[in-house]
C-alpha positions, 0 to 999 in steps of 0.5 A: 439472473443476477444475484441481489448484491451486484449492479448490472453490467453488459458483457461488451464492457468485461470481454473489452476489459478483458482483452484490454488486461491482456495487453499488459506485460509481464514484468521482469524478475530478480531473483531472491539469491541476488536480493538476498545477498545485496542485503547481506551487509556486515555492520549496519548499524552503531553499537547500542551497549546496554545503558545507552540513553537511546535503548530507553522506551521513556523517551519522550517524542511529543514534548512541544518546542524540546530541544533535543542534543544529538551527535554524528559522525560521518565518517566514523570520527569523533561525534560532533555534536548538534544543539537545541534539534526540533523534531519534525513535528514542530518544525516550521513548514514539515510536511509532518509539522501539522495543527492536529499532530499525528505523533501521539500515543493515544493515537496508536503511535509507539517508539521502536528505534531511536540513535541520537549519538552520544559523546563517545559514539554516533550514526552518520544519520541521527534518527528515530522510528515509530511504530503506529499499531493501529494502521501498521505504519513505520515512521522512519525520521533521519536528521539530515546532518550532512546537509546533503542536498539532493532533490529528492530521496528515496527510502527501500525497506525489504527485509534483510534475509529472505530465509527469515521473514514475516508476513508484515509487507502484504497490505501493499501488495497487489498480487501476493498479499496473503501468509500463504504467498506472501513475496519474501524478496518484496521492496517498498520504497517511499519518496520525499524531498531531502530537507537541506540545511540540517532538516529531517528526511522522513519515509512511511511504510505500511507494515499492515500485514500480520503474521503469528509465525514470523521468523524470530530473527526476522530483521528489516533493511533499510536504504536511503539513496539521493535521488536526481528528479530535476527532468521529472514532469508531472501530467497536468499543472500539478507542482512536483514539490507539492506533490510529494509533500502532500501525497508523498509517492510509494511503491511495491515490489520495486525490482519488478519494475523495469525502471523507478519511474516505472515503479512510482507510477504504479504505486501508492500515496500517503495523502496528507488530508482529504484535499491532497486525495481529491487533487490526485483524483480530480487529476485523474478524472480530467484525463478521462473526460479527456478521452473522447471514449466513453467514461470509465464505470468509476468516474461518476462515484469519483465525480460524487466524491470530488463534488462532497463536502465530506472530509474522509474518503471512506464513504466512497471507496468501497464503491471504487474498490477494483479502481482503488486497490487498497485504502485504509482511513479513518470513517468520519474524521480527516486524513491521518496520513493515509495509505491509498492505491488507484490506477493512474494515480499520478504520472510521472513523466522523464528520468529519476537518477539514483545518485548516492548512497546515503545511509543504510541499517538492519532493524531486528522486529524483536527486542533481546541482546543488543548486537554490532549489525543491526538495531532492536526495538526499544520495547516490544512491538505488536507488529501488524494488524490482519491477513488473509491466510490463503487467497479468498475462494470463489466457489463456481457452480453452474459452469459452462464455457464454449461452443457446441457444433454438430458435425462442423457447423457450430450450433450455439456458443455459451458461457455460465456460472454460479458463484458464491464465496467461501468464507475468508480464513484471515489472523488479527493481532490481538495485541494490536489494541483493535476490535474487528467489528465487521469483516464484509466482502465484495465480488468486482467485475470489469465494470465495479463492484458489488455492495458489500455483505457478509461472505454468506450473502454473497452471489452472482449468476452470469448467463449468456449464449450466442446463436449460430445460423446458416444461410442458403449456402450452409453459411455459419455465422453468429445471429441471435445473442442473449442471456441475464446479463452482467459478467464473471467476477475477477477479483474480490474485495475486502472492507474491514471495520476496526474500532480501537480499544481506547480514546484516541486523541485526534485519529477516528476510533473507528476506521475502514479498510478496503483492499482487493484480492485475487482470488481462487477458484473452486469448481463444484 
């Protein structure tokens, strides 16, 4: 029989998800030396000599209606200077200008980077960067001086060198996501629309991964490219340009891909607020309902979802974890800008063009002498929050696969198994301001997952056997079918429970985190 925590489910479901995850193909490769290398770029950055107003950790971002002095230079000349700046924040019609703002303190929002220019000397991009320690979001926020006047942008954070990394970036991924396999090499990308008329270009990451034993001269690169999308259609009646204002398009390990497009469809979304992640869910769910084929096991807690009146997503994930791939978000309260990934999240149909360079720096995650190539943190930074040290480990008792025969002629074919779990081996930054108040985990099957419970409470048993017959004519073939029902669990999902240290001002205190795992295996 099946364990307790698991639902059950009928074998024709898995072996035909089974069958359907082998179609996939492999995607190509890049190796690390080129990524390296085309990363390896000398002067990335404006010298911050010490005493440089924008190496202050007191400047203050949350000051309502501030005109701000910046300078640029676009081509290494003279700084010309720019008055009376509004940051994003409190400029009318940003996707970042909200009523309840999420920017504070007191939400977990630090200052990391900062280049406003000066009179004698200033980056062709103003910008600034903040770090939120709660969720492991990097904010990057570039003054559109310029005025380029692309369609679109698009943002590439990786890390400089691969020989000095951390494992910041593992929250995103869906393959490598642990210290022990963590990708060095990997991309995230994130897409906005490039605001024109000296507007602000903004781009989130999450950096939710935590490492204790990050390389000490560890230093991230970031890119920005114009982007061509004007023959960019998406399925449905949805608006392209409110798409990625509310649930701006992101993606992982990029250069995987064999195409951008390609990459943005498989990605992730920061959803402005609940009703951004119920449009691209609802869109979702149409194109099943669609299908003449039976509906997908996820569609009717979906359909719950979309029918409530709740204002956070967190109550439902969990039980749509394996469709969604990763989520963190607040438990009771509204959207904060929140990460979330699920198959088919949006399709996008036609060409993205990269058309331009646009700007590019190095950024050191560690603070110490100001150099010429690469920025550094204006105060010490608590980067990331959690990780997984090694993949979760199933342990498999019990297990039995194949067909027996006697002489030639098959008698019976089986396939059992016990499972449980070994409990996770996981690091949480003790300086990120956070207590894990409960770490819960799930076994997913083809057809959903199980309740979440305490990795002791976990288990499955999977039993099934096929009969073999003759007939007159010694005939072999299949004839009586059974077994306890359900399937084998693939994968392994994680809820995390955190509560923040102290009073927030608008995020929830207490949030969830849900992310799936493939696992290893252990025969006993």
């Amino acid at each position: 029989m099946m364990g307790t925590t698991r639902p059950s489910a009928h074998r024709a479901m898995a072996l035909m998800g089974i069958l359907l995850l082998g179609t996939a193909q492999a995607a190509p490769e890049q190796s690390q030396s080129s990524l390296s290398s085309r990363r390896e770029r000398p002067d990335n950055s404006r010298y911050l000599p010490p005493g440089d107003p924008n190496l202050s950790p007191t400047w203050d971002w949350t000051v309502i209606g501030a005109g701000h002095t910046m300078y640029y230079s676009p081509n290494g000349g003279t700084p010309i200077p720019l008055n009376n700046v509004q940051l994003p924040f409190f400029t009318s019609g940003h996707p970042l200008a909200t009523d309840e703002k999420d920017m504070y303190p007191e939400d977990g929002w630090m200052l990391v980077y900062r280049d406003f220019g000066t009179p004698t000397s200033a980056p062709a991009m103003p910008f600034f960067a903040l770090y939120n320690k709660y969720k492991g979001t990097l904010r990057f926020m570039y003054y559109n001086a310029g005025n380029f006047a692309y369609s679109a942008y698009r943002a590439e954070l990786s890390f400089r060198n691969t020989a000095a990394t951390g494992g910041l970036m593992t929250f995103t991924d869906t393959a490598k996501a642990t210290l022990a396999d963590y990708d060095k090499a990997k991309q995230d990308d994130f897409m906005g629309r490039m605001a024109i008329n000296q507007g602000w270009a903004w781009a989130d990451f999450t950096l939710f991964g935590y490492d204790p034993n990050a390389h000490p001269d560890a230093k991230l690169h970031l890119e920005l490219h114009g982007l061509n999308i004007s023959d960019v259609q998406l399925e449905g009646q949805l608006n392209l340009n409110q798409v990625i204002d509310s649930s701006a398009p992101a993606t992982s390990n990029t250069n995987a891909f064999s195409s951008l497009l390609a990459a943005y469809n498989a990605g992730h979304k920061y959803y402005k607020d609940v009703n951004a992640q119920k449009a691209a869910l609802q869109a979702r769910v149409n194109k099943e309902l669609q299908n003449p084929a039976a509906d997908p096991w996820w569609v009717s807690v979906a359909q719950q979802f979309l029918g409530s009146s709740v204002v956070s997503a967190a109550p439902y994930i969990g039980a749509m974890i394996g469709f969604v791939k990763f989520f963190i978000g607040g438990k009771t309260k509204p959207a904060r800008r929140e990460p979330m990934n699920f198959e088919g999240a949006l399709k996008m149909t036609g060409t993205i063009t990269t058309a331009q360079q646009i700007d590019m720096g190095d950024f050191a995650l560690s603070t110490g002498p100001t150099a010429p190539d690469f920025y550094r943190p204006v105060q010490p930074i608590p980067w990331g929050v959690f990780n997984l040290t090694d993949k979760p480990t199933m342990l498999v008792s019990g297990y039995a696969s194949g067909c027996y025969d006697d002489y030639g002629k098959i008698l019976y074919c089986e396939e059992a198994g016990d499972y449980a779990l070994a409990p996770p081996a996981y690091v949480v930054n003790p300086n990120a301001g956070l207590t894990l108040k409960s770490i819960k985990t799930a076994f997913i099957f083809h057809d959903g997952p199980s309740s979440f419970v305490d990795s002791s409470q976990l288990s499955a048993s999977y039993y099934w056997r096929q009969d073999w017959c003759s007939d007159w004519y010694s005939y072999n073939y299949p004839c009586y079918e059974y077994g306890s029902g359900g399937s084998r669990p693939y994968s392994v999902g994680l809820e995390l429970t955190f509560e923040t240290n102290a009073p927030t001002r608008y995020a929830d205190r207490e949030f969830v985190v849900y992310k799936e795992y493939p696992p290893t295996e252990l025969y006993q």
